[in-house]
PQR file of N, CA, C, O and H, with PARSE charges and radii, in Angstrom:
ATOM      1  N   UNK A   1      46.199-149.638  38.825 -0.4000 1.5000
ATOM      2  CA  UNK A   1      45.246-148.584  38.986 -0.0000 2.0000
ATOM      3  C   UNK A   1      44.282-148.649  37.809  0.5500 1.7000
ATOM      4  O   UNK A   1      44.777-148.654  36.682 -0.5500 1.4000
ATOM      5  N   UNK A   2      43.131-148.692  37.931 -0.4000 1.5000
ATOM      6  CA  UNK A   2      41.681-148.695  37.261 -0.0000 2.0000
ATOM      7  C   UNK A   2      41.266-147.371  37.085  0.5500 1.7000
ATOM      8  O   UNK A   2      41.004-146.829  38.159 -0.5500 1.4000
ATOM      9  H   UNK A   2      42.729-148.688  38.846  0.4000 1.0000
ATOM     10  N   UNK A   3      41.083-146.513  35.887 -0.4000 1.5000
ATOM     11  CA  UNK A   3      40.551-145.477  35.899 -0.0000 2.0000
ATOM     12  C   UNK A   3      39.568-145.373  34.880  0.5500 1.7000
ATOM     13  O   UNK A   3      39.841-145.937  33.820 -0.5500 1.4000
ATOM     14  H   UNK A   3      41.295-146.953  35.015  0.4000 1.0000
ATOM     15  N   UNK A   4      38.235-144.639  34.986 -0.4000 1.5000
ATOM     16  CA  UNK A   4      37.002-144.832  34.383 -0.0000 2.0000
ATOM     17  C   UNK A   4      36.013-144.358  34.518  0.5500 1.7000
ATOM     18  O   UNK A   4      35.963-144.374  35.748 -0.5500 1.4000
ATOM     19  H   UNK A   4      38.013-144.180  35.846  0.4000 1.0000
ATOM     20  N   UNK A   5      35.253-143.981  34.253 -0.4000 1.5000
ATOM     21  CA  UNK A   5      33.530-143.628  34.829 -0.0000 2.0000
ATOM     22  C   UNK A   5      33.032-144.131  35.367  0.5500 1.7000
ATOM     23  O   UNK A   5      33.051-145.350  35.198 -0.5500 1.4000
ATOM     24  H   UNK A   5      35.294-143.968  33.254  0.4000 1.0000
ATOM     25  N   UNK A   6      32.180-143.514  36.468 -0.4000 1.5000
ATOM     26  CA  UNK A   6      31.293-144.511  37.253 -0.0000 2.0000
ATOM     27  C   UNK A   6      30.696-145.287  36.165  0.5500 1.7000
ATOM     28  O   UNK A   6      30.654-144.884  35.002 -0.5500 1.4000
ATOM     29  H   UNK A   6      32.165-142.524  36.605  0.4000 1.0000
ATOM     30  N   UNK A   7      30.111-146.709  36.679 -0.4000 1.5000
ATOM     31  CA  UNK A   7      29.705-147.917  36.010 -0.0000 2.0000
ATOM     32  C   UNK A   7      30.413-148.357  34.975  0.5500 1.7000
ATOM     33  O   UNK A   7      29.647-149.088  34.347 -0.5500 1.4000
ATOM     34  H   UNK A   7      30.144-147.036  37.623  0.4000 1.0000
ATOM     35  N   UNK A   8      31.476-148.321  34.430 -0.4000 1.5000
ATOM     36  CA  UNK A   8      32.257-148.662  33.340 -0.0000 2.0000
ATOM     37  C   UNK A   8      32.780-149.953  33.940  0.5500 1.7000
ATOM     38  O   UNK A   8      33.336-150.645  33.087 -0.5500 1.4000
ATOM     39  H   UNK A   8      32.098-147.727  34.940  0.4000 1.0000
ATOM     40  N   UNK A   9      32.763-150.631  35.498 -0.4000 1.5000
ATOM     41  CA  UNK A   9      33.247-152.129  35.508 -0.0000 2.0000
ATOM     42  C   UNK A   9      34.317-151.547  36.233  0.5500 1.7000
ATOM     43  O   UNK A   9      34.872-152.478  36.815 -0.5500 1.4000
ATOM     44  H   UNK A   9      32.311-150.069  36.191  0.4000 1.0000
ATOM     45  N   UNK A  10      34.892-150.472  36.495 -0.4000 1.5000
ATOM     46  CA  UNK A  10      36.278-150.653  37.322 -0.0000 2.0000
ATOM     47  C   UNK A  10      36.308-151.308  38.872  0.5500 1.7000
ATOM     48  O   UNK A  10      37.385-151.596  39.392 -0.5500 1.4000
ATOM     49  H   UNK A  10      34.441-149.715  36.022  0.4000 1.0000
ATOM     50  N   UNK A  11      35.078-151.507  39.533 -0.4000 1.5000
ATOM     51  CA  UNK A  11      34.762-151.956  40.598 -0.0000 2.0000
ATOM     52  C   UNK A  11      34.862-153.977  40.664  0.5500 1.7000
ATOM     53  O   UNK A  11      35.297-154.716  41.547 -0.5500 1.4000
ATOM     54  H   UNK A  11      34.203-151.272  39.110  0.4000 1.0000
ATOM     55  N   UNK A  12      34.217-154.295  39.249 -0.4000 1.5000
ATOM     56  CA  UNK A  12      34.124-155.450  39.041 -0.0000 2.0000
ATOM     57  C   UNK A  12      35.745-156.155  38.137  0.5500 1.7000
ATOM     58  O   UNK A  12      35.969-157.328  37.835 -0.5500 1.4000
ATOM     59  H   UNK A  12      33.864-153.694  38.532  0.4000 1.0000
ATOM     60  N   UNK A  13      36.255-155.445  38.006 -0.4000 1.5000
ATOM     61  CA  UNK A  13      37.657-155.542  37.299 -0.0000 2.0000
ATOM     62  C   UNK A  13      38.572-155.927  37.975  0.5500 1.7000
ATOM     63  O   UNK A  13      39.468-156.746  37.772 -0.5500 1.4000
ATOM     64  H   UNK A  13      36.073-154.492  38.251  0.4000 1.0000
ATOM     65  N   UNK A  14      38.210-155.053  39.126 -0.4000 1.5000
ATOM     66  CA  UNK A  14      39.142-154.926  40.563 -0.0000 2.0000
ATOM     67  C   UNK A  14      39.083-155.796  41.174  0.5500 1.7000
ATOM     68  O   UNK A  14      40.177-156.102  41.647 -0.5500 1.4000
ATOM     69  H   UNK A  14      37.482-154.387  39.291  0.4000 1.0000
ATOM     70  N   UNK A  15      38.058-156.604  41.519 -0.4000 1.5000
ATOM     71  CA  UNK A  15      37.713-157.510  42.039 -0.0000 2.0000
ATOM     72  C   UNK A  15      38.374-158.701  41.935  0.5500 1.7000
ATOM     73  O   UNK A  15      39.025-159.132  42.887 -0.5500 1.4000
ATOM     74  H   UNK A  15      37.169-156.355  41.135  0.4000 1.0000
ATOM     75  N   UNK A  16      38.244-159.600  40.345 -0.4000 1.5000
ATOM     76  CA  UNK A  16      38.209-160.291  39.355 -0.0000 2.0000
ATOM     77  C   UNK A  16      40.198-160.077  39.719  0.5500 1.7000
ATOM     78  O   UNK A  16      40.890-161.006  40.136 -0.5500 1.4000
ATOM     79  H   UNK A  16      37.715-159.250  39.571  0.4000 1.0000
ATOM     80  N   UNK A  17      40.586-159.052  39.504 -0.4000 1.5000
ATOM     81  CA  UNK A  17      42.319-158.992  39.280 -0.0000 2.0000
ATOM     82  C   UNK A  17      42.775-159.003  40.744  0.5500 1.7000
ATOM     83  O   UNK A  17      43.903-159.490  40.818 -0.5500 1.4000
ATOM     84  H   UNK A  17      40.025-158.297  39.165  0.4000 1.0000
ATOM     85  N   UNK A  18      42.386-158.711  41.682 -0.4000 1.5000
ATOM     86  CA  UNK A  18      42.432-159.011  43.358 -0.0000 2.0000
ATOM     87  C   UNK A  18      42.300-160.368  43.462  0.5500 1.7000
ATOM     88  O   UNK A  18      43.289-160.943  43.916 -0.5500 1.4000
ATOM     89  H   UNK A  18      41.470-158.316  41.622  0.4000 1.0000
ATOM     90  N   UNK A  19      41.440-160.982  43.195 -0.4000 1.5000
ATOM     91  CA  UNK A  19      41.484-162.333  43.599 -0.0000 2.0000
ATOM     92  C   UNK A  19      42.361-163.345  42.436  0.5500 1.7000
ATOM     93  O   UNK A  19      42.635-164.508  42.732 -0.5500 1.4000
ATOM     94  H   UNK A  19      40.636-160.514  42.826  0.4000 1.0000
ATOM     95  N   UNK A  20      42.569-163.028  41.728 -0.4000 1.5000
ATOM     96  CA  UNK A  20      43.055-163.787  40.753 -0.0000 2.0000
ATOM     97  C   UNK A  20      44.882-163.521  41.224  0.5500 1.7000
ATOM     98  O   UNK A  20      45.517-164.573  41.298 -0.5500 1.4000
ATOM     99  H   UNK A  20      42.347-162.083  41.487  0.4000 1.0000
ATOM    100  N   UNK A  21      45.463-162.572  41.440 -0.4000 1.5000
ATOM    101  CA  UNK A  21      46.388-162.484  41.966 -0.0000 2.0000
ATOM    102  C   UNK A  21      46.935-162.411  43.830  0.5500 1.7000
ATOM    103  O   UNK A  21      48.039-162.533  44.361 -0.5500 1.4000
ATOM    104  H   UNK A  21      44.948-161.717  41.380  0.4000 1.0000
ATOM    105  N   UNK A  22      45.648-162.175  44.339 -0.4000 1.5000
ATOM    106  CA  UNK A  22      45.815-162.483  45.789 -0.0000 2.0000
ATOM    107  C   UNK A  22      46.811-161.048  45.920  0.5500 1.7000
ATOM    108  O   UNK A  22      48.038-160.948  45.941 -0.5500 1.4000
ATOM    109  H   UNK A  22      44.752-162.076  43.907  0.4000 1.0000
ATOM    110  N   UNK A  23      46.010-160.270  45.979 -0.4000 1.5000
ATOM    111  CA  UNK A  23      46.088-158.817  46.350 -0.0000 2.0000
ATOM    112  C   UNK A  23      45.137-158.184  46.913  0.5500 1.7000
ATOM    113  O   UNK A  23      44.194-158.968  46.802 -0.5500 1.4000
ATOM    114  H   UNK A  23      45.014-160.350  45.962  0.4000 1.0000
ATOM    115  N   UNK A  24      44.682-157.073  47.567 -0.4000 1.5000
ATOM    116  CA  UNK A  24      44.085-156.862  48.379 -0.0000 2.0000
ATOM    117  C   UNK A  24      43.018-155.947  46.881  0.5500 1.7000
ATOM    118  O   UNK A  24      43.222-156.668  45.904 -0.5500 1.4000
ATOM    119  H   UNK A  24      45.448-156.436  47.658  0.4000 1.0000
ATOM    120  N   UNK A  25      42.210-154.928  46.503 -0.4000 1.5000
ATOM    121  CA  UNK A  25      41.482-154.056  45.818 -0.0000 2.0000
ATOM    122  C   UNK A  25      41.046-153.342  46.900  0.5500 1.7000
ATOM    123  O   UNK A  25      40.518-153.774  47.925 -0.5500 1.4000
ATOM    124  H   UNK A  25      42.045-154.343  47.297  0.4000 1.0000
ATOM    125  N   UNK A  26      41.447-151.599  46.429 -0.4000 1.5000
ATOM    126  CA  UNK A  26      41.360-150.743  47.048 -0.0000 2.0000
ATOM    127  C   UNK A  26      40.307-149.807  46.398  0.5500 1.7000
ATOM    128  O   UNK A  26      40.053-149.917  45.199 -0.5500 1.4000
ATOM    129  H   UNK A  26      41.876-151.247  45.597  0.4000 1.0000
ATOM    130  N   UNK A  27      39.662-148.838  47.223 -0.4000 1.5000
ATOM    131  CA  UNK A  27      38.478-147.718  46.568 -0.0000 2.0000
ATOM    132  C   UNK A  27      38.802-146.483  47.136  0.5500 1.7000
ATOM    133  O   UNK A  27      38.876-146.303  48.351 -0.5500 1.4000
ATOM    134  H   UNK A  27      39.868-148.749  48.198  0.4000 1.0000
ATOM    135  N   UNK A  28      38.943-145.870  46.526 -0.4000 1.5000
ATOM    136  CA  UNK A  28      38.570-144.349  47.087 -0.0000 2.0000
ATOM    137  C   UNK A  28      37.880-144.119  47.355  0.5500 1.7000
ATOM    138  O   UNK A  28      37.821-143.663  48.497 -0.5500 1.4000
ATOM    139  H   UNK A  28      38.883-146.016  45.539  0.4000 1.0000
ATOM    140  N   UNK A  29      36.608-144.231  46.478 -0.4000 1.5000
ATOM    141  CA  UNK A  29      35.457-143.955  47.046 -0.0000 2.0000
ATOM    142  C   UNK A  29      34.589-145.065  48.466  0.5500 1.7000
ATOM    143  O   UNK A  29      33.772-145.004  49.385 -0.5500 1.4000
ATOM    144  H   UNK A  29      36.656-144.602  45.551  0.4000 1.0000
ATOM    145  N   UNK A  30      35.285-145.759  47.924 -0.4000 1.5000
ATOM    146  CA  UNK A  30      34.924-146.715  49.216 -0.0000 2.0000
ATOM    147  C   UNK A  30      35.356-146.372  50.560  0.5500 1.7000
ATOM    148  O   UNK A  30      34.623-146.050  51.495 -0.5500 1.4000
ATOM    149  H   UNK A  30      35.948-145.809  47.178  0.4000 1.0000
ATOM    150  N   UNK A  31      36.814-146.489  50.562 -0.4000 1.5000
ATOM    151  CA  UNK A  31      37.366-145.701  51.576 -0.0000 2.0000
ATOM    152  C   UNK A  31      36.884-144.444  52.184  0.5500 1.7000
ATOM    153  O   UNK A  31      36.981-144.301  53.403 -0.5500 1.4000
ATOM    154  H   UNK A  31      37.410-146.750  49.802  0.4000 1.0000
ATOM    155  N   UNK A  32      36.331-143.445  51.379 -0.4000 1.5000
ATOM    156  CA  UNK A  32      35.931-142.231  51.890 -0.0000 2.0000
ATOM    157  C   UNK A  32      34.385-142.302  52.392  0.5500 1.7000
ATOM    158  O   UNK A  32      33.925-141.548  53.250 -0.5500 1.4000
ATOM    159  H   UNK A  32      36.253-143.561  50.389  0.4000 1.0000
ATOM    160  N   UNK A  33      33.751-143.189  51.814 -0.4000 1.5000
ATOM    161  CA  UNK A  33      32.433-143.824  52.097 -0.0000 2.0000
ATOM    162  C   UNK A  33      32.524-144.303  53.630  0.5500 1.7000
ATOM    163  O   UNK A  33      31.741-143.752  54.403 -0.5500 1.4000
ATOM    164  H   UNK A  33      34.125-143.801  51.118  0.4000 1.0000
ATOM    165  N   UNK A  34      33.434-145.310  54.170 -0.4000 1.5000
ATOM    166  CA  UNK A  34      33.674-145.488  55.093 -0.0000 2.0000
ATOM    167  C   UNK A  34      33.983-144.379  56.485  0.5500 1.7000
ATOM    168  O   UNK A  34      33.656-144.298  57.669 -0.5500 1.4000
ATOM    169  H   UNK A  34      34.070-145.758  53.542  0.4000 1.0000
ATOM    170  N   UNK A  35      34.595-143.824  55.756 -0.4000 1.5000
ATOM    171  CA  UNK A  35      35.323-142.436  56.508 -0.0000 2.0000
ATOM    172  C   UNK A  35      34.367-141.481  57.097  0.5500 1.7000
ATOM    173  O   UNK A  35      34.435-141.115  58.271 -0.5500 1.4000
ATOM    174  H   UNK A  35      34.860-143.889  54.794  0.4000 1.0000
ATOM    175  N   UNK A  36      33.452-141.076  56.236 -0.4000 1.5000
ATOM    176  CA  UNK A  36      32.404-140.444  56.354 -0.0000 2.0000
ATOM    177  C   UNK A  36      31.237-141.061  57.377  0.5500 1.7000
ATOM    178  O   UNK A  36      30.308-140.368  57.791 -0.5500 1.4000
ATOM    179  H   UNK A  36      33.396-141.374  55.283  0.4000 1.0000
ATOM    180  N   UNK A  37      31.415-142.404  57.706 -0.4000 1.5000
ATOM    181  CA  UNK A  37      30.951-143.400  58.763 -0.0000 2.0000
ATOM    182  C   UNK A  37      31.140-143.009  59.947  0.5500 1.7000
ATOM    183  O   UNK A  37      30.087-142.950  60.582 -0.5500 1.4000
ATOM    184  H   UNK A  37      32.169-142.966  57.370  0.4000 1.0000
ATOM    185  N   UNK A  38      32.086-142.702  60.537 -0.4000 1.5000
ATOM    186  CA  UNK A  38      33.012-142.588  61.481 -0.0000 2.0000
ATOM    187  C   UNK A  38      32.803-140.989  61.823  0.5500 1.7000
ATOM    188  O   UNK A  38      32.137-140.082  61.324 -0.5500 1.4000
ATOM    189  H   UNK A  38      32.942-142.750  60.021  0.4000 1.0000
ATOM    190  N   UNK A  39      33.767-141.120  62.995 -0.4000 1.5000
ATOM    191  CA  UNK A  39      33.981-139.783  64.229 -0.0000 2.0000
ATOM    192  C   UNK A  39      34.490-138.622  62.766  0.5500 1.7000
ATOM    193  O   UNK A  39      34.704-138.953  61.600 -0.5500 1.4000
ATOM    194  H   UNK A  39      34.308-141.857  63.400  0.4000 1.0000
ATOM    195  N   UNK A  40      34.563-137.141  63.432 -0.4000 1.5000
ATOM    196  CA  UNK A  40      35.469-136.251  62.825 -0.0000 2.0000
ATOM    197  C   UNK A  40      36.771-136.858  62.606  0.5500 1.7000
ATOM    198  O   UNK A  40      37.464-137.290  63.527 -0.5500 1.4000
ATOM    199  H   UNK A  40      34.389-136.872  64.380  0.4000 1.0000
ATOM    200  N   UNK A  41      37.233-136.899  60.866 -0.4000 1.5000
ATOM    201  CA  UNK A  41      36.502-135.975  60.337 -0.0000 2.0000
ATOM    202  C   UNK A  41      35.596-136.236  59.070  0.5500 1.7000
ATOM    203  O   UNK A  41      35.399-135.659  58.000 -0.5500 1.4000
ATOM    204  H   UNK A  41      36.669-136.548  60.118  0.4000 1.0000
ATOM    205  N   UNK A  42      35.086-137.504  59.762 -0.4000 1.5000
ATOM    206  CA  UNK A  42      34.010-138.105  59.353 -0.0000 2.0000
ATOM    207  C   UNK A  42      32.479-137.095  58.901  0.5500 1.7000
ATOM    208  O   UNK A  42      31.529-137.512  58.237 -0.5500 1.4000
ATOM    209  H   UNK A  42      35.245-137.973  60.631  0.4000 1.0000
ATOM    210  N   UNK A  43      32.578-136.234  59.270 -0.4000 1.5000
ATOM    211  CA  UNK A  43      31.273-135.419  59.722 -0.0000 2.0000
ATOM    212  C   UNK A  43      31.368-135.055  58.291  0.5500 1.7000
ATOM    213  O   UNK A  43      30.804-135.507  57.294 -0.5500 1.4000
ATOM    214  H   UNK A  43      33.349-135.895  59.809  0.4000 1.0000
ATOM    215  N   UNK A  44      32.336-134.007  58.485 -0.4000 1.5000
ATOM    216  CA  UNK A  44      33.166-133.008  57.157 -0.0000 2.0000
ATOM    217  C   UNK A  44      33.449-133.532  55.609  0.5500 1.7000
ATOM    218  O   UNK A  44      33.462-132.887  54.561 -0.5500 1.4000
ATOM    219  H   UNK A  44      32.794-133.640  59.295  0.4000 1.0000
ATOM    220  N   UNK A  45      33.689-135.047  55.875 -0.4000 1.5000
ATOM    221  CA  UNK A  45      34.002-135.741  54.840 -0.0000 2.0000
ATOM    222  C   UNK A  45      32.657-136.524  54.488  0.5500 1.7000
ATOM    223  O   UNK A  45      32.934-137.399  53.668 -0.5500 1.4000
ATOM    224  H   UNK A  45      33.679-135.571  56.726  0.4000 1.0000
ATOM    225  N   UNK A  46      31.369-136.525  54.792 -0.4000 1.5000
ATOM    226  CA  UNK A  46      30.070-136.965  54.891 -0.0000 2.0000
ATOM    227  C   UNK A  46      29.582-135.508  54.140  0.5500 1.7000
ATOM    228  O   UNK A  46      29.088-135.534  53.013 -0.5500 1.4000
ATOM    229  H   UNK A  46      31.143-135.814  55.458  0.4000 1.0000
ATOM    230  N   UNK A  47      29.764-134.331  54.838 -0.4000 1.5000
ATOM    231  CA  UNK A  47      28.746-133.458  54.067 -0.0000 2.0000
ATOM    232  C   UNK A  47      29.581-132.977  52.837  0.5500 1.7000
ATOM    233  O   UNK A  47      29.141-131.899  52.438 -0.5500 1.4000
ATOM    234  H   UNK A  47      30.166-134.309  55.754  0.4000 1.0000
ATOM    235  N   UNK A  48      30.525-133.376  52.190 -0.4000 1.5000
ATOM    236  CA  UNK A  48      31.497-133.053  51.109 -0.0000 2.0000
ATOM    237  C   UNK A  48      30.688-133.544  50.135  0.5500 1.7000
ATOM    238  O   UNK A  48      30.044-133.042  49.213 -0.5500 1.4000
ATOM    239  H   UNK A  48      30.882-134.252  52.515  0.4000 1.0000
ATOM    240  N   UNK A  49      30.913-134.921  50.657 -0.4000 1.5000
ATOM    241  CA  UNK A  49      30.684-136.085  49.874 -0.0000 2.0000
ATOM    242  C   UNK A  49      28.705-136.290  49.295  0.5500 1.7000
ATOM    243  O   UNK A  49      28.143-136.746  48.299 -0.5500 1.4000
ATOM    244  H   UNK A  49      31.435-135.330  51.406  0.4000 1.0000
ATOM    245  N   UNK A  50      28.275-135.667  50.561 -0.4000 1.5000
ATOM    246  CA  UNK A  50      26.779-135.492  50.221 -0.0000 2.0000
ATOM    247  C   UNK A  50      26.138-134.089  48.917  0.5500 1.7000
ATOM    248  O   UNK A  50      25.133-134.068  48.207 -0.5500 1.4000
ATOM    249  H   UNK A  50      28.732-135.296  51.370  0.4000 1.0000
ATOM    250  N   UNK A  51      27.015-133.318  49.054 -0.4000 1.5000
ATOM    251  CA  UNK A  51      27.496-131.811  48.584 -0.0000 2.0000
ATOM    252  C   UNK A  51      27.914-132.315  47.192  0.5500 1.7000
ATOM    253  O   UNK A  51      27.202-131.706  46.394 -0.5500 1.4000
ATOM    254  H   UNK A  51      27.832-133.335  49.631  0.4000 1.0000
ATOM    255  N   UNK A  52      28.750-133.156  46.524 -0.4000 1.5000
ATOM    256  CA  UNK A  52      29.270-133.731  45.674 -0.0000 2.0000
ATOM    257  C   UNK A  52      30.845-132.798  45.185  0.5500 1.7000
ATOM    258  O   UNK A  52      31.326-132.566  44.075 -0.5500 1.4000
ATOM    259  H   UNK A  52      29.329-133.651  47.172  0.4000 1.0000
ATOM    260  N   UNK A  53      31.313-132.436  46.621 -0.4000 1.5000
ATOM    261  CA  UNK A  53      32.377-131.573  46.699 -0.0000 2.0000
ATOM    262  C   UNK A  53      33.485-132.929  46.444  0.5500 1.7000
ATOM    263  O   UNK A  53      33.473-134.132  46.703 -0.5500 1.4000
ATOM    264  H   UNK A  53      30.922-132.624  47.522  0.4000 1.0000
ATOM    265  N   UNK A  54      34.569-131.807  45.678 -0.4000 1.5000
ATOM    266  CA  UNK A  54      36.025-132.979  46.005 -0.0000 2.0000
ATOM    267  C   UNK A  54      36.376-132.861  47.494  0.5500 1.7000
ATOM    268  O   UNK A  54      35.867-132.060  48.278 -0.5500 1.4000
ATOM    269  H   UNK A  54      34.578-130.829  45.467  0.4000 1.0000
ATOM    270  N   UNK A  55      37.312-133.770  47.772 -0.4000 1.5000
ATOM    271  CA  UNK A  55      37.460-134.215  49.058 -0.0000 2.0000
ATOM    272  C   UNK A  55      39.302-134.123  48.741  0.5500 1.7000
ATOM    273  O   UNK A  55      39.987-134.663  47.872 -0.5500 1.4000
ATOM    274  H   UNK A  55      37.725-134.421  47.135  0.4000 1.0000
ATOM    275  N   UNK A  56      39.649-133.222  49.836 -0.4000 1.5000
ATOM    276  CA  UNK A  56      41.218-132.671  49.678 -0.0000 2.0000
ATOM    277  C   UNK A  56      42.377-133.849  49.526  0.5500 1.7000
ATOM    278  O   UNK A  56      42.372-134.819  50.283 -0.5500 1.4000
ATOM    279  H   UNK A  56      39.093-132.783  50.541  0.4000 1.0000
ATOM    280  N   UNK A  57      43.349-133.686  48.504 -0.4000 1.5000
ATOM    281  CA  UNK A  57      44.227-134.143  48.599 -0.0000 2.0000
ATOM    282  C   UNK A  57      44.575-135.484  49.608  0.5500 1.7000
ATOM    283  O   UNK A  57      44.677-136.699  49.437 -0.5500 1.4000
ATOM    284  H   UNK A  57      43.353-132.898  47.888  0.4000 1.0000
ATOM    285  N   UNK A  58      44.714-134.397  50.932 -0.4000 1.5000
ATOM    286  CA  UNK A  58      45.611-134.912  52.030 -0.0000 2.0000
ATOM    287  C   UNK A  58      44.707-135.974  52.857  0.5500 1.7000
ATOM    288  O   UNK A  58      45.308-136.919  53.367 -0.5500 1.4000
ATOM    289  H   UNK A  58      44.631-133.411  51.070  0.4000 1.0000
ATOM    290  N   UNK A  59      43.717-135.910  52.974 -0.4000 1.5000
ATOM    291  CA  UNK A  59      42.743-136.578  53.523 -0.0000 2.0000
ATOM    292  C   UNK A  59      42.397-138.181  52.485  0.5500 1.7000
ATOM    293  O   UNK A  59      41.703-139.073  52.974 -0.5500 1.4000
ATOM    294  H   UNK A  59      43.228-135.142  52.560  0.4000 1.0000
ATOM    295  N   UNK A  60      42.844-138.275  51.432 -0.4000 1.5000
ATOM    296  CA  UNK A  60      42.297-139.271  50.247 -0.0000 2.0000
ATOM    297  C   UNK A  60      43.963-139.850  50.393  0.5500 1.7000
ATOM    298  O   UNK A  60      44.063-141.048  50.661 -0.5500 1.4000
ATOM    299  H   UNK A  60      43.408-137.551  51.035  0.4000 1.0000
ATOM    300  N   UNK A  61      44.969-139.234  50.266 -0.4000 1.5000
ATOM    301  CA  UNK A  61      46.367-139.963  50.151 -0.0000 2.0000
ATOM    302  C   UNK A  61      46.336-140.588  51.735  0.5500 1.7000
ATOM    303  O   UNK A  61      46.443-141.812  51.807 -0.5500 1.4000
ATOM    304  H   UNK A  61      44.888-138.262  50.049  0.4000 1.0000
ATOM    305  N   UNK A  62      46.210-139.905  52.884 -0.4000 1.5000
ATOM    306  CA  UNK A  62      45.908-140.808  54.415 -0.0000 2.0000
ATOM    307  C   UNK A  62      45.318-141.542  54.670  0.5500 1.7000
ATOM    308  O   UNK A  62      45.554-142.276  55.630 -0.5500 1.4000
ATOM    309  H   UNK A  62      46.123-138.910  52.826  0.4000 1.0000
ATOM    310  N   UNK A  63      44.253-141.654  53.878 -0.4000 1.5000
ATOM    311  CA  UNK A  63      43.118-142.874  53.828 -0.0000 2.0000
ATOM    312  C   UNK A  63      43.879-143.925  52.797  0.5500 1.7000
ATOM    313  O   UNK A  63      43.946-145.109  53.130 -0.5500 1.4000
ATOM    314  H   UNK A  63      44.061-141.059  53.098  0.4000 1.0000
ATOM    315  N   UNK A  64      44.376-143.541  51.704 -0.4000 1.5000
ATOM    316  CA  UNK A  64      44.851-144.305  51.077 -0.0000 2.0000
ATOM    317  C   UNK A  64      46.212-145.221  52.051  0.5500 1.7000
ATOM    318  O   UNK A  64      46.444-146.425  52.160 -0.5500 1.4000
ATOM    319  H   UNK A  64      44.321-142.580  51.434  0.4000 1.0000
ATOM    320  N   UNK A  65      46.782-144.196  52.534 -0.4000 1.5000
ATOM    321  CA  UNK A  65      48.048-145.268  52.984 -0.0000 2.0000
ATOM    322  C   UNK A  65      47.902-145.890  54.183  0.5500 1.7000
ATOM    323  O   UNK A  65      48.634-146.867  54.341 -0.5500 1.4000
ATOM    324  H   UNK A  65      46.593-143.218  52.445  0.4000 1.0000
ATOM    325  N   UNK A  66      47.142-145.598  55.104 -0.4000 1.5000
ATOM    326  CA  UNK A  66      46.254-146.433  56.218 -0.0000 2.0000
ATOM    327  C   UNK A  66      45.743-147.953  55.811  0.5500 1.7000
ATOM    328  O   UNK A  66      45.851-148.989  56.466 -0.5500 1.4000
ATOM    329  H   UNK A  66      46.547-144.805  54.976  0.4000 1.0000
ATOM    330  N   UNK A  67      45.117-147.725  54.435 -0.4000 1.5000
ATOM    331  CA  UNK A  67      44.370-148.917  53.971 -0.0000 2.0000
ATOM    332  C   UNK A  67      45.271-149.673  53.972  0.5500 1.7000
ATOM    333  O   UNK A  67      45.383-150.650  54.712 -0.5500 1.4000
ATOM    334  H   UNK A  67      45.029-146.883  53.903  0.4000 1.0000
ATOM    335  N   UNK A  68      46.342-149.164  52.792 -0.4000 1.5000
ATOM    336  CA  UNK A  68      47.622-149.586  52.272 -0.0000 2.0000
ATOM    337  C   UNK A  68      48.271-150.653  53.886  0.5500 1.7000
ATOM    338  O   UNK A  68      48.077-151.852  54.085 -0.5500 1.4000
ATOM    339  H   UNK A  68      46.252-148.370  52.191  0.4000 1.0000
ATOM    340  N   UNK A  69      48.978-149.735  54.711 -0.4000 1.5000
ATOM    341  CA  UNK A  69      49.404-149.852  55.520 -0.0000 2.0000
ATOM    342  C   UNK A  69      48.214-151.322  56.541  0.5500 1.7000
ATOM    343  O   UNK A  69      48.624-151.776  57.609 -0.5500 1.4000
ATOM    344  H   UNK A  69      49.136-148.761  54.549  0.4000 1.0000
ATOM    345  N   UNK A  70      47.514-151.565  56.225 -0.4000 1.5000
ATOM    346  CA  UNK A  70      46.902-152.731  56.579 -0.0000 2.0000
ATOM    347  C   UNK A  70      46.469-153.587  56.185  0.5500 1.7000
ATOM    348  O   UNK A  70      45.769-154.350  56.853 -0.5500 1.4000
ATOM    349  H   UNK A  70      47.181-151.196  55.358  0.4000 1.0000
ATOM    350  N   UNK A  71      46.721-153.728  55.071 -0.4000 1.5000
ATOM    351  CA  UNK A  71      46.021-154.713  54.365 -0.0000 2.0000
ATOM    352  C   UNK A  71      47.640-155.353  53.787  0.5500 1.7000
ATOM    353  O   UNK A  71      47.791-156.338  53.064 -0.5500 1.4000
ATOM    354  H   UNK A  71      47.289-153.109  54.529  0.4000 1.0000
ATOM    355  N   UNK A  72      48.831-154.382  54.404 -0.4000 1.5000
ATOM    356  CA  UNK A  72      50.067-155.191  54.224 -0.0000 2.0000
ATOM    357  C   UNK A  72      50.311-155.571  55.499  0.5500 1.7000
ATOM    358  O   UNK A  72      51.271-156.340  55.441 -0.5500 1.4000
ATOM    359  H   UNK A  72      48.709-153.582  54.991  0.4000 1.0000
ATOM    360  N   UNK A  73      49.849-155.408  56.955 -0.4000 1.5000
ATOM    361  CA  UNK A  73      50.012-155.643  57.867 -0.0000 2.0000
ATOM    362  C   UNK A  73      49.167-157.233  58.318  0.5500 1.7000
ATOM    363  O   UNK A  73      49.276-158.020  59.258 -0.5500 1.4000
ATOM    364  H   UNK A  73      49.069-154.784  57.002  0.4000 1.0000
ATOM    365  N   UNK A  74      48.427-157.167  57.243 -0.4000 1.5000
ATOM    366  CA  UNK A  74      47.536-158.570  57.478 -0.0000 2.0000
ATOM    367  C   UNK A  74      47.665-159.583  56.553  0.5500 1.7000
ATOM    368  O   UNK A  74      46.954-160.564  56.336 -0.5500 1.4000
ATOM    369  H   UNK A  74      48.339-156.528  56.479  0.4000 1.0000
ATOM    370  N   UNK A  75      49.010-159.068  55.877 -0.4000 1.5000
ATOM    371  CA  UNK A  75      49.444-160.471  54.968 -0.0000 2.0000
ATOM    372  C   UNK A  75      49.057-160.384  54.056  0.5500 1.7000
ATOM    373  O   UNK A  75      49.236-161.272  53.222 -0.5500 1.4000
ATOM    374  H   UNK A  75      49.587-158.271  56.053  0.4000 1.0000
TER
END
């Protein structure tokens, strides 16, 4: 886990240690970026995120283990 300020490199860190070990690099914000793409509750999680609201718990750990949950499903 990478923790930091926006632009401090945790994006490019991630990267760099993903490929170097052949692991997948995960985002939150990416993930929720994505999310916010998509159907409800895409909508909700778009005007949060536009709002510069936090985005609940339960919704960021489900996105998280979905990702999780596929990116171990694809080897």
């Amino acid at each position: 886990m990478l923790v930091g300020p926006p632009g401090s490199g945790k994006g490019t860190q991630a990267g760099m240690l993903a490929k170097r070990f052949g692991v997948p690099s995960l985002s939150t914000g990416g993930l929720l970026r994505q999310l916010a793409d998509g159907p409800e509750p895409g909508a909700s999680i778009s005007r949060a995120l536009n709002r510069g609201d936090l985005i609940s718990d339960d919704v960021v750990v489900d996105a998280l283990h979905n990702a999780v949950a596929r990116a171990a499903s694809s080897g």
